[in-house]
C-alpha positions as CSV (number, residue, x, y, z in Angstrom):
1,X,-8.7,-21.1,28.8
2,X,-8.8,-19.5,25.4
3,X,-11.6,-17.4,24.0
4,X,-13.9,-19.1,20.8
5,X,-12.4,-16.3,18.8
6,X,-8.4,-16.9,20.2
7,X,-9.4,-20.7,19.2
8,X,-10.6,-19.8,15.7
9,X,-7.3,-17.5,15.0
10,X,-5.1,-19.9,16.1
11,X,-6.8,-23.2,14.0
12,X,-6.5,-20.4,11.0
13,X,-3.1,-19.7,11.7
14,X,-2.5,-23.5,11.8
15,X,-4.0,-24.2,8.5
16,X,-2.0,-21.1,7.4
17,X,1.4,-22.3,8.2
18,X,0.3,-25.8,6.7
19,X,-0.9,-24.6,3.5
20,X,2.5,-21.9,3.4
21,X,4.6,-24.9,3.9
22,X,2.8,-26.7,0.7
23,X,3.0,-23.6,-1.1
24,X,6.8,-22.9,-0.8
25,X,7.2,-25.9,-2.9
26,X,4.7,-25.1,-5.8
27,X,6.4,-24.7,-9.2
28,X,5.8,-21.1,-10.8
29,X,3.7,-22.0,-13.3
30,X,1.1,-23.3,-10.9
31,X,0.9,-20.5,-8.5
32,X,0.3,-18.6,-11.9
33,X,-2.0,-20.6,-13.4
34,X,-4.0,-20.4,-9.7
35,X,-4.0,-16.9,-9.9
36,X,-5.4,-16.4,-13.5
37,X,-7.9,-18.9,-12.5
38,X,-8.8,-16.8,-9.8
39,X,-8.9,-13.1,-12.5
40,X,-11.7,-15.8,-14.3
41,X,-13.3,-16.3,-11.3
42,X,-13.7,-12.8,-10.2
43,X,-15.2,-11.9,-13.7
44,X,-17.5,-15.5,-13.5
45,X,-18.6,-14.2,-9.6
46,X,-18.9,-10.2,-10.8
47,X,-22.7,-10.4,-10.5
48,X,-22.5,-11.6,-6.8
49,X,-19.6,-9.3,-5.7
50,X,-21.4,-6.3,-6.7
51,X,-24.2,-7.7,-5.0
52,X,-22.3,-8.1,-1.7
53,X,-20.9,-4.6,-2.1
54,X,-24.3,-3.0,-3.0
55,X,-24.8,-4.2,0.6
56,X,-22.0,-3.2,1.9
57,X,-22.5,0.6,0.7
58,X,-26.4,0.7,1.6
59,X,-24.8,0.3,5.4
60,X,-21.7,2.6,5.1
61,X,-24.4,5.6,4.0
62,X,-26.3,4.8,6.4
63,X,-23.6,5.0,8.9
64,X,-22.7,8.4,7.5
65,X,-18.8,7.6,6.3
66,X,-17.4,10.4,4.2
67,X,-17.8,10.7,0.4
68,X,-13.8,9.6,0.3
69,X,-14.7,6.2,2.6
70,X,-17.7,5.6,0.5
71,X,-15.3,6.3,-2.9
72,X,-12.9,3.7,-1.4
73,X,-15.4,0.8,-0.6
74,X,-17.4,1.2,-3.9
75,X,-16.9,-1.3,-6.7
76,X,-18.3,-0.9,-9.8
77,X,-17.9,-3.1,-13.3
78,X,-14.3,-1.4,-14.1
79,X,-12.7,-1.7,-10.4
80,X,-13.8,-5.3,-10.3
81,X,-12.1,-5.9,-13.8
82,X,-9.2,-3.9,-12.5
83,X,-8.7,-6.5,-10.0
84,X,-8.9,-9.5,-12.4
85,X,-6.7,-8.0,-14.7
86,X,-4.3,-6.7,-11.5
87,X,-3.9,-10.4,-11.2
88,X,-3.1,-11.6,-14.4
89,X,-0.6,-9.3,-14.5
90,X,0.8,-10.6,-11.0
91,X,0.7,-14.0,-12.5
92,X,2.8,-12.5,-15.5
93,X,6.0,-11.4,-13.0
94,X,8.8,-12.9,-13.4
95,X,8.6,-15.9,-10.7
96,X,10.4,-14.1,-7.7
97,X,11.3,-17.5,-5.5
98,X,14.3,-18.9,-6.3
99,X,16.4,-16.2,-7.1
100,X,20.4,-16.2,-6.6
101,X,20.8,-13.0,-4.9
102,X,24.2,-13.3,-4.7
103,X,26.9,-16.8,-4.6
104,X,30.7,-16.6,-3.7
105,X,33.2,-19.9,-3.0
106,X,35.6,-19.9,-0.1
107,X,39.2,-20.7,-0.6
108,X,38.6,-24.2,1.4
109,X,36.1,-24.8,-1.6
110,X,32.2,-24.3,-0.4
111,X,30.1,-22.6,-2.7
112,X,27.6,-20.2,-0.6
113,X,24.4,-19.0,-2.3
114,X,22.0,-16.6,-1.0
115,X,18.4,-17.8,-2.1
116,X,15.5,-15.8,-2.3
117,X,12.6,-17.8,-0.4
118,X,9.1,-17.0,0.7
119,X,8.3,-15.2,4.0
120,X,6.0,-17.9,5.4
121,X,3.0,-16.5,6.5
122,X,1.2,-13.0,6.3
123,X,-0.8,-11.2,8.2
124,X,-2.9,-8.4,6.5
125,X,-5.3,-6.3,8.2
126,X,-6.7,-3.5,5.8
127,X,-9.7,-1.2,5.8
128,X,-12.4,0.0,3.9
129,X,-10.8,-0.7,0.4
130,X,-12.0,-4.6,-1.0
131,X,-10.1,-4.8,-4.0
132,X,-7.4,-5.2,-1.3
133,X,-8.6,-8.8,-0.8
134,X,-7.7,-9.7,-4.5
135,X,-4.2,-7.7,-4.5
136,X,-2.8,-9.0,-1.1
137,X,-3.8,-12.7,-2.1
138,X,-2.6,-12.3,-5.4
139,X,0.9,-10.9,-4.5
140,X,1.1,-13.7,-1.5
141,X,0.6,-16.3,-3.4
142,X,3.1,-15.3,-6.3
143,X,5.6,-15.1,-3.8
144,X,4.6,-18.7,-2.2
145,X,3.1,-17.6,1.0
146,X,-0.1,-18.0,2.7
147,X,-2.3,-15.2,4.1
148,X,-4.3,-14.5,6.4
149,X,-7.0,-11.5,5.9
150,X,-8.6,-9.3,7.9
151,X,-10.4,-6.7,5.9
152,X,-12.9,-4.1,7.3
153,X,-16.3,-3.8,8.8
154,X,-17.7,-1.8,5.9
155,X,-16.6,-4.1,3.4
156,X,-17.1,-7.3,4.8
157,X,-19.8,-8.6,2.7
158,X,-17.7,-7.3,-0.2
159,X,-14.2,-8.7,0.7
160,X,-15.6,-12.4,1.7
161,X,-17.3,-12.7,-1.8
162,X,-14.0,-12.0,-3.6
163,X,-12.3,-14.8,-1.2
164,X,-14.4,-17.2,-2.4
165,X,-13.9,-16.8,-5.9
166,X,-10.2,-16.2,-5.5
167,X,-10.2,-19.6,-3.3
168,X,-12.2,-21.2,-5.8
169,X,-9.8,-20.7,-8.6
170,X,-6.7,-21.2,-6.6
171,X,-8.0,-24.8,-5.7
172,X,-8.8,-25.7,-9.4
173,X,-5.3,-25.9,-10.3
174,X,-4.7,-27.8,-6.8
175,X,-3.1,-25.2,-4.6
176,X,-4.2,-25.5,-0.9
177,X,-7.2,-24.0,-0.2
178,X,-6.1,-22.7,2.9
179,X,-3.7,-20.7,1.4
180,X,-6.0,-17.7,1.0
181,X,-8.1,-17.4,5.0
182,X,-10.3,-14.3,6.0
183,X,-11.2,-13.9,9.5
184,X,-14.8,-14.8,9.7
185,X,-16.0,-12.4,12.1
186,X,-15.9,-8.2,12.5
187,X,-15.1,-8.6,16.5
188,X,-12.4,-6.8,17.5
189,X,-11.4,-9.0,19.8
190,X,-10.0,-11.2,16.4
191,X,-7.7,-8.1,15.7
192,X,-6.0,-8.6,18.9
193,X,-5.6,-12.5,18.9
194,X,-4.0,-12.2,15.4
195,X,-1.8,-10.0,16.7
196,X,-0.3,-13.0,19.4
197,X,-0.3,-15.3,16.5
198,X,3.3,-15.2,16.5
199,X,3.7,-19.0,16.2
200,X,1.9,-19.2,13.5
201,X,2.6,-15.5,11.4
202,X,5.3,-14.1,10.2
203,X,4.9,-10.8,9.3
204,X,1.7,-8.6,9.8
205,X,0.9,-5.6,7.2
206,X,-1.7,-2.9,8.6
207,X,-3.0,-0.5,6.2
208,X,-5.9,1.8,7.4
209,X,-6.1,4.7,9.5
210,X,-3.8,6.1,12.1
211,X,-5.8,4.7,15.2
212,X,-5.5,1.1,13.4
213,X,-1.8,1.2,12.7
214,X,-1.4,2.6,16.5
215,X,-3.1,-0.4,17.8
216,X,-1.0,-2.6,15.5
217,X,2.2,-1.0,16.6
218,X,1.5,-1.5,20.0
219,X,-0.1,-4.8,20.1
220,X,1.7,-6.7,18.0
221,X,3.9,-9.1,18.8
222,X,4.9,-10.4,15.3
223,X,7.2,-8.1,12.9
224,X,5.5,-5.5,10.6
225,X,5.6,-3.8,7.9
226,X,4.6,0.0,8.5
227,X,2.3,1.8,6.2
228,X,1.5,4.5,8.2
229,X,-1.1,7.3,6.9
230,X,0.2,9.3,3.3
231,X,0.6,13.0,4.3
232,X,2.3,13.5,0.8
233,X,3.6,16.8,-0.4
234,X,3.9,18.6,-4.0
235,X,6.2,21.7,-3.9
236,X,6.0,24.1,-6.8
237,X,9.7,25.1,-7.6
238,X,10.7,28.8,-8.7
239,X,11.8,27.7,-12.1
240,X,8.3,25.2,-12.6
241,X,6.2,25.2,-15.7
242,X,2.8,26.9,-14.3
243,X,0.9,25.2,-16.8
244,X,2.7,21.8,-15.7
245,X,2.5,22.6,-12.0
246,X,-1.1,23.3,-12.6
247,X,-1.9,20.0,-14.3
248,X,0.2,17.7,-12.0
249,X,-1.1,19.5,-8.6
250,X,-4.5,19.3,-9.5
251,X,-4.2,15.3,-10.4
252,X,-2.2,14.8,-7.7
253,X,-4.9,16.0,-4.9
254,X,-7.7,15.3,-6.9
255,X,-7.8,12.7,-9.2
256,X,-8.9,10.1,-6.4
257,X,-8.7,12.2,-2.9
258,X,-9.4,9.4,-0.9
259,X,-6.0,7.1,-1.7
260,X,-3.1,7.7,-0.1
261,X,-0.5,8.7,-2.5
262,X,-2.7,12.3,-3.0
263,X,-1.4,15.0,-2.3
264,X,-2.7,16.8,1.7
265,X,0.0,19.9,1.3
266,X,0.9,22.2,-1.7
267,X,3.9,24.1,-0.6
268,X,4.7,27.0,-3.3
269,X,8.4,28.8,-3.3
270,X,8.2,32.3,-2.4
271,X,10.2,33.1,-5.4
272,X,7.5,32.6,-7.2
273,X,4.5,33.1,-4.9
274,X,3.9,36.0,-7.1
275,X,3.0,34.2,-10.1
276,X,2.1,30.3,-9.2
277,X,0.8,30.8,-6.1
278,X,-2.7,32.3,-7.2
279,X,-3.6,30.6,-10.1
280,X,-2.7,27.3,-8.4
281,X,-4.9,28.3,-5.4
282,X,-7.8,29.7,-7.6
283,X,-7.3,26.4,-9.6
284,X,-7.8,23.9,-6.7
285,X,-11.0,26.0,-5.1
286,X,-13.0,26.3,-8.6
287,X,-12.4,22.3,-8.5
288,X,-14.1,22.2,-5.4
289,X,-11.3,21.4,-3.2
290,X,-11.1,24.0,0.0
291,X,-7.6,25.2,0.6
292,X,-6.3,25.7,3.9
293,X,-3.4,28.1,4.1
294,X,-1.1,30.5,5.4
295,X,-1.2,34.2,5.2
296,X,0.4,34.2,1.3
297,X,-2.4,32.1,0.4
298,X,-5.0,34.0,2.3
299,X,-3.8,37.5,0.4
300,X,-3.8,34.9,-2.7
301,X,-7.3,33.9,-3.1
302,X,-9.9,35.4,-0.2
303,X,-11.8,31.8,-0.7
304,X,-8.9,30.3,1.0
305,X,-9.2,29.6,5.3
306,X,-6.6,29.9,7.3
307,X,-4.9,26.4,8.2
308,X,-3.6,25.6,12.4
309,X,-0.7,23.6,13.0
310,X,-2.5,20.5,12.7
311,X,-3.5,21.0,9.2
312,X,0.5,20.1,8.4
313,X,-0.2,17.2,9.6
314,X,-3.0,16.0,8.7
315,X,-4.2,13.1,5.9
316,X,-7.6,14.5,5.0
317,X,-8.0,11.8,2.3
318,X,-11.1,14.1,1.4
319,X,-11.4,17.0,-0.9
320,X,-9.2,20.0,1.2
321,X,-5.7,20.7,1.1
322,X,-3.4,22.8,2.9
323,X,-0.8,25.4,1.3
324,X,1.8,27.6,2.6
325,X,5.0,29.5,0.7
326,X,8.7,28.2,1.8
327,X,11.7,29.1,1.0
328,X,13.2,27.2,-1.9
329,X,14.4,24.1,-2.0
330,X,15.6,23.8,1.2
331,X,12.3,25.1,2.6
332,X,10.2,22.7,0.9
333,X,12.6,19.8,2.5
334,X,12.6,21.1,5.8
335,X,8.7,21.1,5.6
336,X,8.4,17.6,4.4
337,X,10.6,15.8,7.1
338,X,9.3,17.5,9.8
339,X,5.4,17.0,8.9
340,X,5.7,14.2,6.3
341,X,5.2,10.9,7.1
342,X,7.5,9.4,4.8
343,X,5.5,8.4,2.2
344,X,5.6,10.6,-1.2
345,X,6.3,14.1,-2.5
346,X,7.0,15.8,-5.9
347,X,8.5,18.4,-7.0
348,X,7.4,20.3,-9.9
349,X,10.5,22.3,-11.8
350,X,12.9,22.7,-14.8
351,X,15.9,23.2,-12.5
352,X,17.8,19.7,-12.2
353,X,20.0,20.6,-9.8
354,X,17.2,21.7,-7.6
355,X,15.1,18.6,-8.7
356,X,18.0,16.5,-7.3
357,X,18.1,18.5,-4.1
358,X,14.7,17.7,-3.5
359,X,15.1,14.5,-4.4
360,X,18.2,13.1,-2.1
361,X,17.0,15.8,1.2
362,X,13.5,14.3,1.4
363,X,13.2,11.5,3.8
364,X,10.1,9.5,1.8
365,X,9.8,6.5,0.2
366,X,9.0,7.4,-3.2
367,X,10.0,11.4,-4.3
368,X,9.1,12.3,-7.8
369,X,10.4,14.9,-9.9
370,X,7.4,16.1,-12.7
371,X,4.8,13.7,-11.7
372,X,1.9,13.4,-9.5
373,X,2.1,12.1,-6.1
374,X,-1.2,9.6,-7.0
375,X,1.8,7.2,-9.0
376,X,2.9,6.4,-5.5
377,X,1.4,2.8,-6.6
378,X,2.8,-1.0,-7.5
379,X,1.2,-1.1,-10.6
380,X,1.9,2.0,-11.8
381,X,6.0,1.2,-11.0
382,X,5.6,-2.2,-13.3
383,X,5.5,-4.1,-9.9
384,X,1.8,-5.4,-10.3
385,X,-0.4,-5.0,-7.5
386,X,1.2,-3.9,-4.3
387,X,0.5,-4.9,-0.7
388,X,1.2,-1.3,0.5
389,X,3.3,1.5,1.0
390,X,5.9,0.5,3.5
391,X,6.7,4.1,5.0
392,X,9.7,2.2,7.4
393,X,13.1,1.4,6.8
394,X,13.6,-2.1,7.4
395,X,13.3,-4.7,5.4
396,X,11.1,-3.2,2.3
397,X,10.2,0.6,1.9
398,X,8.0,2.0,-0.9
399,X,5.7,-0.1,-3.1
400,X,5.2,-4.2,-1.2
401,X,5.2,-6.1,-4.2
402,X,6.3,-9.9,-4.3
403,X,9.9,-9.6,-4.5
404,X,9.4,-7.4,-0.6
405,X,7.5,-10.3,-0.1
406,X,10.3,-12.9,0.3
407,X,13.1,-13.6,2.3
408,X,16.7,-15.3,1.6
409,X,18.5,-18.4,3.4
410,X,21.6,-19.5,2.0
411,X,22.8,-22.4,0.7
412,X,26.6,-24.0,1.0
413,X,27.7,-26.6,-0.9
414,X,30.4,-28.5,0.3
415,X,32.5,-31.7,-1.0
416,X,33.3,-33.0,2.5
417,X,35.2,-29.8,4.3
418,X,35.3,-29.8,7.6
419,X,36.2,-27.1,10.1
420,X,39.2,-27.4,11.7
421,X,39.7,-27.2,15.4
């Protein structure tokens, strides 16, 4: 006998895969015109989602979450324009379904196309963060597939007002209602049965903490794609611009701390530890970040503490970073793929050729030469909103946007051939 809530996931998975079959046939312009009905809608409903997230932030205080959770849940007037306007521009993309990837003939005639299709249905489990609700629908639909939501406790309230404006909108310009689901309930216990959903979902995208991605690894029995905690790195290169390394590391650890493309380790080449490494430390304490270092950055600045082993490996999402000196280029690599977790670094230096060392040796999605880690983001690449930062290697890697969102199948056209025996 199945459980009331294994019963529930699996009529939502059913409407799901009915809705992703409709969808796959929509035209362009209508899943666009669905989603900048939806952007209206948003700004029609703003009164009430601000309402539900007042809510949701009177509870997450009282529950004691950290400045960077509560910064991540809170939605004021600009984030919930942010997310009308993210999906206008979704709706602008270039319509990613239909595609000819690629198209040869074969000498007995048949003409073979490779066809970019939707995935079918997807999974997305997410926490904290509500605009999430209108980005992952958004980019779903574009790409013609249904979703299904599961969005955190502490925004609960918040993320099941913004489905009902986007479903309202979506459902104006006819598009299956269904095509947008959130899982009605904060049990845990729905986690799990979405996770055996297989029949129904085709893909499942975690993105939250390291204890929820763990459970999704492990549970799951439908494919995923990884976005596993941001323990990004900015190393400061021998021949680097203080002045610019100054500028980029402070915005890239904290402009928003609690995101994951900031920056959780500075690493400083010992060439010129006597020169960048102070000011940069001195910089990032007076801003009221604490730095957590080795003994170079302890003789640097005596407000520095020293850092353990775990501090390399650690996503504080939080005002504190760790800092050590390497050596060089090399170094600096050798750091990040043994601590990273494959999601962003920078390196800050006028030195191409050691720009471009830095840049093929790192082992992340996205490496930056000159820039802040916090553009490790979908709308900042020109992809509109993103689904996430896939840290794996199969499939999509980097910024999830509606083109990672689709599949292929392909196509052969024949004039009667047959195969001979």
């Amino acid at each position: 006998m199945m459980s009331d809530i294994e019963t529930m996931m699996t009529e939502l998975g059913r409407r799901a895969r009915g809705a992703a079959r409709a969808l796959a046939l929509v035209p362009d312009k209508t899943r666009s015109n669905g989603l900048r009905a939806a952007a209206q809608a948003i700004r029609i409903d703003a009164r009430h989602i601000a309402a539900a997230n007042a809510q949701d932030m009177e509870a997450a205080e009282a529950k004691g979450l950290s400045g960077a959770m509560l910064d991540r849940l809170r939605l004021d007037a600009g984030r919930i324009e942010a997310m009308a306007k993210g999906l206008e521009d979704i709706a602008h993309l270039p319509d990613p379904l239909g595609r000819t990837l690629a198209e040869w003939t074969r000498p007995n005639g048949m003409v073979i196309s490779r066809v970019a299709v939707p995935l079918g249905v997807i999974g997305i489990i997410y926490e904290s963060r509500p605009n999430v609700t209108a980005d992952a629908a958004g980019l779903c639909i574009k790409s013609g597939n249904a979703t299904i939501l599961r969005g955190g406790s502490e925004s609960f309230h918040t993320s099941r007002t913004i489905m009902t404006a986007l479903v309202g909108g979506l459902t104006a310009v006819g598009l299956p209602a269904e095509a947008v689901q959130m899982v009605p309930t904060t049990d845990r216990e729905a986690v799990g049965a979405m996770l055996r959903l297989s029949d129904y979902i085709d893909v499942i995208v975690p993105r939250g903490g390291k204890s929820l991605v763990a459970r999704v690894v492990e549970e799951s029995r439908i494919p995923l794609f990884q976005h596993l905690e941001g323990i990004c790195h900015t190393y400061v290169d021998a021949a680097a611009d203080l002045e610019m390394a100054k500028t980029i590391v402070l915005n890239a650890k904290m402009r928003r701390t609690g995101i994951c493309g900031a920056t959780e380790t500075l690493l400083v080449d010992r060439a010129c530890a006597s020169t960048h490494l102070q000011p940069l430390v001195a910089m990032l304490i007076d801003a009221g970040c604490e730095v957590r270092g080795d003994e170079a950055v302890l003789a640097a600045d005596p407000r520095a503490v020293p850092a353990s082993e775990e501090d390399w490996i650690t996503e504080y999402l939080d005002a504190v970073i760790s800092a050590k000196v390497v050596d060089g280029v090399a170094g600096a690599v050798d750091h990040v793929n043994t601590h990273g977790s494959h999601h962003t670094e920078a390196i800050v230096t006028e030195d191409a050729a050691a720009a471009e060392a830095f840049l093929q040796g790192c082992d992340s999605a996205i490496v930056l030469w000159n820039a802040s880690t916090q553009f490790a983001d979908g709308g900042e690449f020109g992809m509109g909103a993103e689904i996430g930062i896939s840290t794996g290697k199969m499939h999509a890697r980097g910024p999830v946007g509606v083109e990672q969102l689709t599949t292929f199948k392909y196509l052969v056209r024949g004039s009667g051939q047959v195969r001979p025996g």
